[in-house]
N, C-alpha and C positions, 0 to 999 in steps of 0.2 A: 226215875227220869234220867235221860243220857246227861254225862256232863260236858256235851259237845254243847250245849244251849247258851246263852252270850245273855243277861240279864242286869241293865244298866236302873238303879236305886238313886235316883234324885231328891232330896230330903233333908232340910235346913234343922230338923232335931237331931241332935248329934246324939239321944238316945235310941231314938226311934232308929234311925239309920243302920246304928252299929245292931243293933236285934235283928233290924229285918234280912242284914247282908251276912250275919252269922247264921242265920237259919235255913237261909237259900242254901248259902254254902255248903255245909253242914249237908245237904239233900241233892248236894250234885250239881248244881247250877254254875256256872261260872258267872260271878258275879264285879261289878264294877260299883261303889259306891262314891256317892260326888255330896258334898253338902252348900251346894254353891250355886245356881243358877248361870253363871256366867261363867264357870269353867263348864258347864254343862254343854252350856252353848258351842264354847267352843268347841269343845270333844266330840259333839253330837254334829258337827260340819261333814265331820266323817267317817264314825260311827254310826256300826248298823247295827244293833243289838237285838234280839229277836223278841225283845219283851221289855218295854222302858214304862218304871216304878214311878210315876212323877209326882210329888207334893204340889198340889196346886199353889196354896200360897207361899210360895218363896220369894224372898225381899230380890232387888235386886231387877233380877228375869222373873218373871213370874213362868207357872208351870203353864198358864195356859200360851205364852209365847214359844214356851218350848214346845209344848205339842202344835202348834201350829207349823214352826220349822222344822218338825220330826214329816209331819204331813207333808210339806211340800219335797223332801230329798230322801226321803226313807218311807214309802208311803206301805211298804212291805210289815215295818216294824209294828208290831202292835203296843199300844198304849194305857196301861192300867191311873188311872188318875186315883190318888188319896186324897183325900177332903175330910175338912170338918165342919166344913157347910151341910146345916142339917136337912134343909127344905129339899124336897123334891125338885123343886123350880133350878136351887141353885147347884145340884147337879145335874141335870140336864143342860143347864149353862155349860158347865165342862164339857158333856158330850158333845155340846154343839161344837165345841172349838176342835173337835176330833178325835174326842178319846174314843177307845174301844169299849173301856169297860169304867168301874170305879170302886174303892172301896172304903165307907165312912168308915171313921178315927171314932172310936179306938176302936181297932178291928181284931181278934183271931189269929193264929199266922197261918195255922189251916184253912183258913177261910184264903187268907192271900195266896196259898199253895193250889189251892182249887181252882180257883179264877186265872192262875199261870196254867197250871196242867190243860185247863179247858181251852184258852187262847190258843196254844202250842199243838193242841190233840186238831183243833179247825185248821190251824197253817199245814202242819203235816198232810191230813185229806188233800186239803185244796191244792196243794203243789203238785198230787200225785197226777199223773199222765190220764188225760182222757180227750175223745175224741171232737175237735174243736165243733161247735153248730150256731145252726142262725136262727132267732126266731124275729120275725117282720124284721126293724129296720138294725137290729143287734146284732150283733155277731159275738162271740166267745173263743178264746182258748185258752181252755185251763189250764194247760199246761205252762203258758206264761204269766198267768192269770191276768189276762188284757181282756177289755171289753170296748169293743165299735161300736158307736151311731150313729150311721149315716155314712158309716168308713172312716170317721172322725174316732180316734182312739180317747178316750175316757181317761179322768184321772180320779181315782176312787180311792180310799181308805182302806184298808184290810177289811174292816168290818162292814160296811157299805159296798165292796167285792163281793163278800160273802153270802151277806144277805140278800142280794141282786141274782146271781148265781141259784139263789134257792128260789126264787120267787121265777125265775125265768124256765128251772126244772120241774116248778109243777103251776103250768099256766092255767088259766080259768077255773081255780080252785079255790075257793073261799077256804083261808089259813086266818086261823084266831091269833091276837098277840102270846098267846100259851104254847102254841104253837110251832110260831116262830122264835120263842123265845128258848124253845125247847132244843129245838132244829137246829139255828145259827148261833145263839149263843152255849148252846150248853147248860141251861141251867133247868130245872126243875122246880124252881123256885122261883120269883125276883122281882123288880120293877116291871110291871110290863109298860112303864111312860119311855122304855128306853128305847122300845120296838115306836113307839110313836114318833120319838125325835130321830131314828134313824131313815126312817122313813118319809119322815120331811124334808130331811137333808138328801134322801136318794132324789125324790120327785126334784129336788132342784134342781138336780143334773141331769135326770133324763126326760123331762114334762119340757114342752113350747110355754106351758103356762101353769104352775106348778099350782095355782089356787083350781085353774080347773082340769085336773088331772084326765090323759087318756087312756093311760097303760097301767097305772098302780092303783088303784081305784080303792073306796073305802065304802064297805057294807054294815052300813049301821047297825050296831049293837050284834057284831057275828066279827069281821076283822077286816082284811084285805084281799083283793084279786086281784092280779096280775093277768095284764091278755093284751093282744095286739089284734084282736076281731074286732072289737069296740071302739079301737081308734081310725082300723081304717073303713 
């Protein structure tokens, strides 16, 4: 991995912290480690790091206010949330508030080195120059990575970008959450409840009526379609 990458560790255990920011290191990453919620905060005003490590329970700020002000001024950065909440329910909690990805305590560092490489490997693609287009009332350019509708510009997540993007490149095509999970997240493996809550959270922003969907539609017991025939 280049050590041009910017990699910001949020993390109130001052064991946990110092392993995970010696190991980054150690592998190239330029790393930033904070154990503090509230100097995160502040740092994070104007800090753009390409990859932010956040402990969800942190006293103080918690991690899900920080990924929510990561989301609204750095909407570029991607967000890996650590948890030790072990329910399915209550990570998909953190995804809702905007994380990208997640990885339950006690994790691997391999495992957090693969979920970085994998975010980083999708931001590189996606930056890369390609020819802007429109399908119905969307518009696209990857190159900015902006997305219109309606001529009304969008404000989307990295991961919610991504996944949009892929669903818009191959329309009228029944994609399984294995699928997509393969596709846009990188994995081969994983939750497929996280392709669900991503996809709730797209329909909010681009559905008139997000319970009765026109464009991202869902084909019981097979995955999702994306189409703009059906809507109009």
């Amino acid at each position: 991995m280049k050590p041009d990458v910017d990699i910001m560790v949020v993390e109130d255990d001052a064991t946990v912290l110092a392993v995970v920011t010696d190991y980054l290191r150690g592998r190239g990453y330029r790393v930033t480690g904070l154990g503090d919620g509230r100097a995160a905060r502040e740092l994070l005003r104007t800090a753009r790091p390409d990859v932010l490590i956040l402990d969800r329970m942190l006293p103080g700020v918690s991690g899900d206010d920080l990924c929510r002000q990561v989301r609204a001024t750095a909407p570029h950065t991607s967000i890996i949330m650590l948890t030790a909440l072990g329910t399915v329910e209550e990570r998909i909690d953190g995804l809702e508030h905007g994380a990208d990805d997640y990885v339950a305590k006690p994790f691997v560092l391999r495992e957090l080195r693969l979920r970085i490489d994998a975010v980083l490997r999708r931001g590189l693609s996606a930056r890369a120059t390609h020819t802007p287009f429109t399908l119905g009332p969307f518009r696209v350019d990857p190159a900015s990575r902006r997305i219109w509708l309606n001529n009304i510009e969008m404000t989307l997540t990295t991961r919610e970008y991504e996944l949009f993007v892929f669903l818009l490149r191959n329309p009228d095509r029944t994609l399984t959450r294995d699928d997509i999970l393969r596709e846009v997240w990188g994995w081969t493996f994983g939750q497929t409840s996280t392709v669900t809550v991503h996809v709730r959270r797209l329909r909010e922003k681009i559905e008139p009526e997000p319970r009765f969907p026109r464009y991202l539609l869902t084909e019981w017991g097979q995955g999702y379609r994306f189409t703009v025939e059906d809507a109009a």
